[in-house]
C-alpha positions as CSV (number, residue, x, y, z in Angstrom):
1,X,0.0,0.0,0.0
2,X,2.9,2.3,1.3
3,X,4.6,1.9,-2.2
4,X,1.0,2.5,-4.4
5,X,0.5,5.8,-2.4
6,X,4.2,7.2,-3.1
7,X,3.6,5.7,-7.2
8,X,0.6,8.0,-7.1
9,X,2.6,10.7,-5.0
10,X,5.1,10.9,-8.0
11,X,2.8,10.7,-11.2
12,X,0.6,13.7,-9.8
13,X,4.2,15.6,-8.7
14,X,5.1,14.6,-12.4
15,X,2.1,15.8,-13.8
16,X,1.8,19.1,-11.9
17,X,5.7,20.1,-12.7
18,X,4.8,19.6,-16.3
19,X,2.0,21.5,-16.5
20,X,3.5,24.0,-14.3
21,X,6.7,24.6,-16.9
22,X,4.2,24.7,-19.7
23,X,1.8,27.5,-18.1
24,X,4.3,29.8,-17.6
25,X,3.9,32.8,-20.2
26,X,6.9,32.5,-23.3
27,X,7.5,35.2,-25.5
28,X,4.8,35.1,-28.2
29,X,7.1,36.0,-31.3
30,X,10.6,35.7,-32.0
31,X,13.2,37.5,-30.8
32,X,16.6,37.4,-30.5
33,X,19.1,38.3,-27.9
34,X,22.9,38.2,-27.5
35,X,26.4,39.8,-28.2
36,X,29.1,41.2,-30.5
37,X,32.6,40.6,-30.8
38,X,33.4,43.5,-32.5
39,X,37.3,43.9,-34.2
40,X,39.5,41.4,-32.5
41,X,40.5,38.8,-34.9
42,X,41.2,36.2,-31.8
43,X,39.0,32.6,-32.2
44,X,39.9,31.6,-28.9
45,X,39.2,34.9,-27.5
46,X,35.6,34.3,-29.5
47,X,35.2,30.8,-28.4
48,X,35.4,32.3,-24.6
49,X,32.7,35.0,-25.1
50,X,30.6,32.1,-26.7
51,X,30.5,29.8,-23.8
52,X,30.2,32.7,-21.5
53,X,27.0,33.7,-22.7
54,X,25.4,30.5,-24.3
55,X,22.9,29.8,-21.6
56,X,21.2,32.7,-22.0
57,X,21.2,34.5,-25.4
58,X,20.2,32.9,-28.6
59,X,22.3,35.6,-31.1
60,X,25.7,36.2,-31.7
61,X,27.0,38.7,-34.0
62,X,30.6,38.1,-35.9
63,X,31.7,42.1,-36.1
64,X,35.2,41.1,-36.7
65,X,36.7,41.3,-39.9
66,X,39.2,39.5,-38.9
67,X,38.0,36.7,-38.4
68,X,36.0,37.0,-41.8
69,X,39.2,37.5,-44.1
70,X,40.2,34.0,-42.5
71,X,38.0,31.5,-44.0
72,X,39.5,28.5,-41.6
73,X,38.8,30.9,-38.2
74,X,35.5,31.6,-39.8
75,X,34.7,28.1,-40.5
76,X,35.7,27.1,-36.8
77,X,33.9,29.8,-35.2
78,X,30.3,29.4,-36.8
79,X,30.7,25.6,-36.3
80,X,31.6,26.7,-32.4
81,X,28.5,28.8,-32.0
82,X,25.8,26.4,-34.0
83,X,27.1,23.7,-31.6
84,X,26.4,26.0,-29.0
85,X,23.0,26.4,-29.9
86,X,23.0,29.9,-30.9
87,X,22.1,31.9,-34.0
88,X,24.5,33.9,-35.8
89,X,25.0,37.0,-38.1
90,X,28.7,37.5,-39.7
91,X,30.5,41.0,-40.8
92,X,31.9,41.2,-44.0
93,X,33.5,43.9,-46.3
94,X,33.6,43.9,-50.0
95,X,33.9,41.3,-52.4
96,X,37.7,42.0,-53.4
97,X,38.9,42.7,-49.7
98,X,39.1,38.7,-49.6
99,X,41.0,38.2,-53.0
100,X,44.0,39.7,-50.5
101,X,44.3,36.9,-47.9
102,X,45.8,33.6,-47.9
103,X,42.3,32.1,-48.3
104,X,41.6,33.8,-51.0
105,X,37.9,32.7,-51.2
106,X,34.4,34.2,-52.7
107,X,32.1,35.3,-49.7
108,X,28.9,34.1,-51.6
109,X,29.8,30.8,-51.9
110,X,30.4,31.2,-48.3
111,X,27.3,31.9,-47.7
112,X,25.4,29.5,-49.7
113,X,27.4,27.0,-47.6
114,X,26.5,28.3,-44.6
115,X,22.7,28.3,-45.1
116,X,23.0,24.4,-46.6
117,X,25.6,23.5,-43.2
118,X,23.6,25.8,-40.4
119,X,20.1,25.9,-41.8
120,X,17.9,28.8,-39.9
121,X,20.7,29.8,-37.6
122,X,22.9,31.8,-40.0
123,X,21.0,34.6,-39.9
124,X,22.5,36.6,-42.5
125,X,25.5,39.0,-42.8
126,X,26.3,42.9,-41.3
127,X,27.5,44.4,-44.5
128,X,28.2,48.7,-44.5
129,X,28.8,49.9,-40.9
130,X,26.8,52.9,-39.9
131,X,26.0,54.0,-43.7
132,X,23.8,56.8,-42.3
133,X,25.8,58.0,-39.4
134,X,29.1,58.4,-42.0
135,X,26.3,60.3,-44.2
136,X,25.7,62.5,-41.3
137,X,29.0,63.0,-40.1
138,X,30.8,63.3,-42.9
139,X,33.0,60.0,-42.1
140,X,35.3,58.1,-43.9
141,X,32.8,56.3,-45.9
142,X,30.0,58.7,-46.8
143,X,28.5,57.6,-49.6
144,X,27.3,61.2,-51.2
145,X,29.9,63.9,-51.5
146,X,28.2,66.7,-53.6
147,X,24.9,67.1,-54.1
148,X,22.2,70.6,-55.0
149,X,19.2,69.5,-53.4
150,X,17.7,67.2,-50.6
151,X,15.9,64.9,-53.1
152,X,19.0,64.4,-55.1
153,X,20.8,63.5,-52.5
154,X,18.1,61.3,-51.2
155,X,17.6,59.4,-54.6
156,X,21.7,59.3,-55.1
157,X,22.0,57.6,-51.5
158,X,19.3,55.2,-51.7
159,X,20.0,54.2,-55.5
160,X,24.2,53.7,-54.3
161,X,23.4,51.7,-51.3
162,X,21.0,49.3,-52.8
163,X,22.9,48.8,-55.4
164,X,25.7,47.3,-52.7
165,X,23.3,45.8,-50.3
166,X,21.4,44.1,-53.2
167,X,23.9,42.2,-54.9
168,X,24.3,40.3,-51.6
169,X,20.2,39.3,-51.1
170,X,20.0,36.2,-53.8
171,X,23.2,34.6,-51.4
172,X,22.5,35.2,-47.9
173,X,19.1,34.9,-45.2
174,X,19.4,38.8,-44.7
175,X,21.7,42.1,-44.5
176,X,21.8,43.7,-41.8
177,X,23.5,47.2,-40.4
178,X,23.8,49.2,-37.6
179,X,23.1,52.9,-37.5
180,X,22.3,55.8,-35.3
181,X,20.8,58.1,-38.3
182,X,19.2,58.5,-41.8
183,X,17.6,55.1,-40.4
184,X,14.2,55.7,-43.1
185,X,16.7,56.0,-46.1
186,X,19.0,52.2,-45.1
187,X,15.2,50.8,-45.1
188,X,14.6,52.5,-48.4
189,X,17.7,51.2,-49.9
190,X,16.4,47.6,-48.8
191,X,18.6,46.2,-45.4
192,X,16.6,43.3,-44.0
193,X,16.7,45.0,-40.7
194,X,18.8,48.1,-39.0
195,X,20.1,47.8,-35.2
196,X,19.1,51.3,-34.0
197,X,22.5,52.4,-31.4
198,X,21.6,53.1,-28.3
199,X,24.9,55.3,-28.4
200,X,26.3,58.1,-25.6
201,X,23.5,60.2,-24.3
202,X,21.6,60.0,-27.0
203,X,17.6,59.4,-26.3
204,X,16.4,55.9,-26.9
205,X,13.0,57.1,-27.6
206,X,13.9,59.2,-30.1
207,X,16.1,56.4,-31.4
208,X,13.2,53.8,-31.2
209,X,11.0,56.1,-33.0
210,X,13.5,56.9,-36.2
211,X,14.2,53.4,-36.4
212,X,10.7,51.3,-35.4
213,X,8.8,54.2,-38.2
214,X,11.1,53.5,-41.1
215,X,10.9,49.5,-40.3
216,X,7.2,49.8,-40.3
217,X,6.5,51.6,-43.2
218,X,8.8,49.4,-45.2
219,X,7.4,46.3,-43.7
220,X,10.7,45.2,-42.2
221,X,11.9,43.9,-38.9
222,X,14.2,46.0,-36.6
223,X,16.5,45.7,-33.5
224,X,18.6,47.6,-31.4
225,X,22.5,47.3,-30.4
226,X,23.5,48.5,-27.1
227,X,27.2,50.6,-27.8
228,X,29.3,53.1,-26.7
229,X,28.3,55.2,-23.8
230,X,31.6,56.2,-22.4
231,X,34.6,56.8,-25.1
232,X,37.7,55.8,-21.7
233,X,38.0,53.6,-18.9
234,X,37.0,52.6,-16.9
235,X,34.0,51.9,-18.6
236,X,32.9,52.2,-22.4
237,X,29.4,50.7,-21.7
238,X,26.3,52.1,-19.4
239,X,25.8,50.1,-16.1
240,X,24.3,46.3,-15.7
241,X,21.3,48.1,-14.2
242,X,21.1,50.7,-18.1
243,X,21.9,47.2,-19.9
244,X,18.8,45.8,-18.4
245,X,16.5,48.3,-18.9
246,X,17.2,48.6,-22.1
247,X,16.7,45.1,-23.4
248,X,13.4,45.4,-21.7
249,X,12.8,48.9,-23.0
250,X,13.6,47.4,-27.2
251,X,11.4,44.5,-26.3
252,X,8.2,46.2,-24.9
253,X,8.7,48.6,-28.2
254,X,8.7,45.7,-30.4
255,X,12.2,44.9,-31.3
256,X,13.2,41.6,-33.0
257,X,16.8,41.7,-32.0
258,X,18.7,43.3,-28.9
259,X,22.4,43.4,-28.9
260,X,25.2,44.2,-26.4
261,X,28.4,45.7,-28.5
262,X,31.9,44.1,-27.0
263,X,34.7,45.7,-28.1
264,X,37.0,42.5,-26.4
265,X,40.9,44.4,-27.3
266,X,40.1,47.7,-25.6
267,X,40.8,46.2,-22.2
268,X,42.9,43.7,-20.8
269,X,40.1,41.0,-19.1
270,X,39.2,38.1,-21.6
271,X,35.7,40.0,-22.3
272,X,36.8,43.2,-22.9
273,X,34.2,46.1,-22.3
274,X,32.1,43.9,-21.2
275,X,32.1,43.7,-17.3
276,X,30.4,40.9,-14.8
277,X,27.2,43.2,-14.4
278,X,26.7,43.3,-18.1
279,X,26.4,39.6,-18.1
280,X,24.0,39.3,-15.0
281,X,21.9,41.8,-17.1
282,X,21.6,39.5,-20.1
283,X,20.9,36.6,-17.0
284,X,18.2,38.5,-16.2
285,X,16.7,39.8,-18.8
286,X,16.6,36.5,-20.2
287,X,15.1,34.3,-17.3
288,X,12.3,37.1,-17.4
289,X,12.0,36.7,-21.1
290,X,11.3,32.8,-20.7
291,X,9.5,33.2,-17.6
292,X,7.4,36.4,-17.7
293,X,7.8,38.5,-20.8
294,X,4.8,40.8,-20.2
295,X,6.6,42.0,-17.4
296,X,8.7,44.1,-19.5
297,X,5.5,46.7,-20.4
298,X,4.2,47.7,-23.5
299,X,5.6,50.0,-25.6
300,X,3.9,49.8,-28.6
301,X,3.5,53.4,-31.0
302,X,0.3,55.2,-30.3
303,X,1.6,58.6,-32.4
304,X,3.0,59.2,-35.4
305,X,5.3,62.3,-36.5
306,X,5.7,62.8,-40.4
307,X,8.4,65.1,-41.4
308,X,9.3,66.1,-44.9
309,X,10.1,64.0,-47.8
310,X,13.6,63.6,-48.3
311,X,14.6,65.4,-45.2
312,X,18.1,63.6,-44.3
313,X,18.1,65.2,-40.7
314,X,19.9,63.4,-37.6
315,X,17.1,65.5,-34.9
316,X,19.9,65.5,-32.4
317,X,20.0,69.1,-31.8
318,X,18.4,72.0,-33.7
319,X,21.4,73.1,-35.7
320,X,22.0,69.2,-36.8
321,X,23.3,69.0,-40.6
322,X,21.2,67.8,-43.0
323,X,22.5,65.0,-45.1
324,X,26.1,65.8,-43.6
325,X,25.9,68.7,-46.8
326,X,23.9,71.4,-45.8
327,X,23.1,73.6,-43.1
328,X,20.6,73.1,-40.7
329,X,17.5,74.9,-42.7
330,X,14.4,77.4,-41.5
331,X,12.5,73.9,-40.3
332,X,15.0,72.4,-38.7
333,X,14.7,73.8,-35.2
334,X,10.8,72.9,-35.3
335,X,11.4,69.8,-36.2
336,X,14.3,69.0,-33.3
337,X,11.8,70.9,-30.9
338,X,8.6,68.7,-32.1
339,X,10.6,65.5,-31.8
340,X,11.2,66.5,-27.7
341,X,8.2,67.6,-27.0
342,X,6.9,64.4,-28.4
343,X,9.7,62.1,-26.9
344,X,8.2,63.8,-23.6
345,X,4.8,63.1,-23.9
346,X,5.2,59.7,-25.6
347,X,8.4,58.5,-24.3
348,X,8.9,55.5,-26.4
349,X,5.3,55.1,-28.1
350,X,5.6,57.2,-30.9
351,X,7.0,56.8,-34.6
352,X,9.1,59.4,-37.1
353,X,8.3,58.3,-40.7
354,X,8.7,60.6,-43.7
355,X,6.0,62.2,-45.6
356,X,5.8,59.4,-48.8
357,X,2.5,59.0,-48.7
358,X,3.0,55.2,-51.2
359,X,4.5,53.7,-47.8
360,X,2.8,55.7,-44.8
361,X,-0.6,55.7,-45.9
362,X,-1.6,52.5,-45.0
363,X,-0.2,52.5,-41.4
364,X,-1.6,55.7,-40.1
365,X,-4.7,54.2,-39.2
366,X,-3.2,52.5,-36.4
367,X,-1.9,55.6,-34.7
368,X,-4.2,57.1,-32.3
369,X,-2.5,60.7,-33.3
370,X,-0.9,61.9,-36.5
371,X,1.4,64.9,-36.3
372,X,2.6,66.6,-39.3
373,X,5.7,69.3,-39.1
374,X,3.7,71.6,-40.7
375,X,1.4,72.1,-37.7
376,X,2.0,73.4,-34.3
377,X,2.2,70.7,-32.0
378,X,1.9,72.2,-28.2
């Protein structure tokens, strides 16, 4: 008898755990979560950051070109992470870069041998680096040097970038690219998605809104990448506790990845920039993720704001260039002064798209508000 009641004692136990683990709320779309190893070309050194974080991301982003010019690290480094269980995007520069290097081999074969050998966890590649930002800031690889008007300019960029990241689609699962401006036009030249930075002191709002509009209206998906906010040491990154809150922050706004930048040569610990409470940030966030996603809010858009057509404007101040080759102009500080007032009364629920009616159109019906530059927005 003593040995039927503890058989019964362990099937309901049994049935109760089981039931249990499957009640338990799990995020209801897919999302991905992890790191970057940015510019060190060191496999071990990758290998390390791979089984530190393992158990509780599902992304990892190759930034090293480095690695990429070396076919056999390459090789051994996505066959490290897929065994690992993780999903991966890889950096790569252009097509002749590799024609240089002992390997000497042709990046799309690559990568029609990495979607036959790794299925759905080669993600795709991270092709142009900030393509908007060296627009902006006049950087070493701004695409557009002279221009007359905004909608040359506009056209010019958009028509020389997809002609780049084009080439690539037919080969690879997607392109993808980090920026921290001209977010609407990367969309428009036809990335798969765009990790908005979460750079500095910049607002995340106001980055979430350039980034998540121009996804929308071009029916694409979108993440965020969490970088710089201190350019010495001690510390390049914001705290564990900033880390945190924005994973949860690009989550309840409707990100489909979130990504922690490591830069792993600017210090001299094996993970580089990133520090003990970064980790316990991605621990977290993650067993909340499995466990409880809605308790991350919701920070879905309820407004929109539509400024011009063609308008190549960063919004970080009033007096910010516009494409990187003009002045700011007579709308600017409107526009920079709408965008806070906005970012204030919305925080993160709130969209920038520009005014192309083919492509906006059919969202604005889901904002409760629409917002125009041309009116006065108190």
């Amino acid at each position: 008898v003593a040995i039927t009641i503890l058989l019964i004692a362990v099937i309901i136990s049994s049935i109760f755990l089981v039931t249990s683990l499957f009640s338990q709320p799990m995020p209801n779309r897919q999302f991905y979560v992890g790191v970057e190893y940015a510019y060190a070309d060191d496999a071990t050194q990758l290998k390390a950051l791979v089984d530190k974080v393992a158990s509780y991301t599902n992304l990892f982003v190759i930034g090293s070109l480095g690695i990429s010019f070396n076919r056999t690290a390459l090789d051994e480094s996505c066959d490290y992470i897929n065994k690992a269980g993780l999903n991966f995007i890889v950096l790569f520069t252009g097509l002749d870069q590799y024609t240089k290097w002992p390997d000497n081999y042709e990046i799309t074969d690559w990568m029609i041998d990495a979607q036959q050998k790794f299925g759905e966890k080669f993600l795709g590649i991270y092709k142009i680096d900030e393509p908007g930002g060296n627009q902006l800031d006049n950087g070493p690889s701004q695409i557009i040097n002279t221009t007359i008007t905004y909608a040359d300019t506009s056209k010019s960029y958009v028509d020389y970038l997809s002609q780049m990241i084009n080439y690539y689609h037919p080969y690879t699962p997607g392109v993808f690219t980090a920026d921290f401006a001209l977010n609407w036009f990367d969309y428009k030249a036809n990335y798969t998605g765009v990790f908005a930075e979460f750079v500095g002191n910049e607002s995340e709002n106001r980055i979430i809104a350039l980034n998540r509009g121009a996804a929308s209206a071009f029916q694409k998906d979108w993440g965020v990448i969490i970088n710089w906010k201190y350019n010495q040491p001690p510390h390049y990154l914001e705290s564990g506790t900033e880390v945190y809150d924005n994973l949860a922050l690009s989550y309840s706004a409707g990100a489909k990845y979130s990504i922690v930048f490591s830069y792993p040569n600017l210090t001299s610990t094996q993970y580089g920039i990133l520090e003990e409470e970064h980790f316990s940030a991605l621990k977290k966030f993650w067993v909340n993720l499995q466990s409880n996603p809605d308790c991350f809010g919701d920070n879905q858009p309820e407004a929109a704001y539509v400024i011009p057509k063609d308008f190549g404007f960063g919004c970080r101040s009033a007096d910010d260039r516009i494409w990187g080759l003009f002045s700011s102009d007579s709308l600017s500080a409107k526009i920079y002064h709408d965008v806070q007032t906005l970012t204030s009364r919305y925080g993160a629920k709130f969209d920038i798209l520009c005014d192309e009616p083919e492509v906006i159109v059919p969202l604005l019906p889901g904002y409760s508000q629409v917002f125009y530059w041309n009116q006065t927005i108190e």
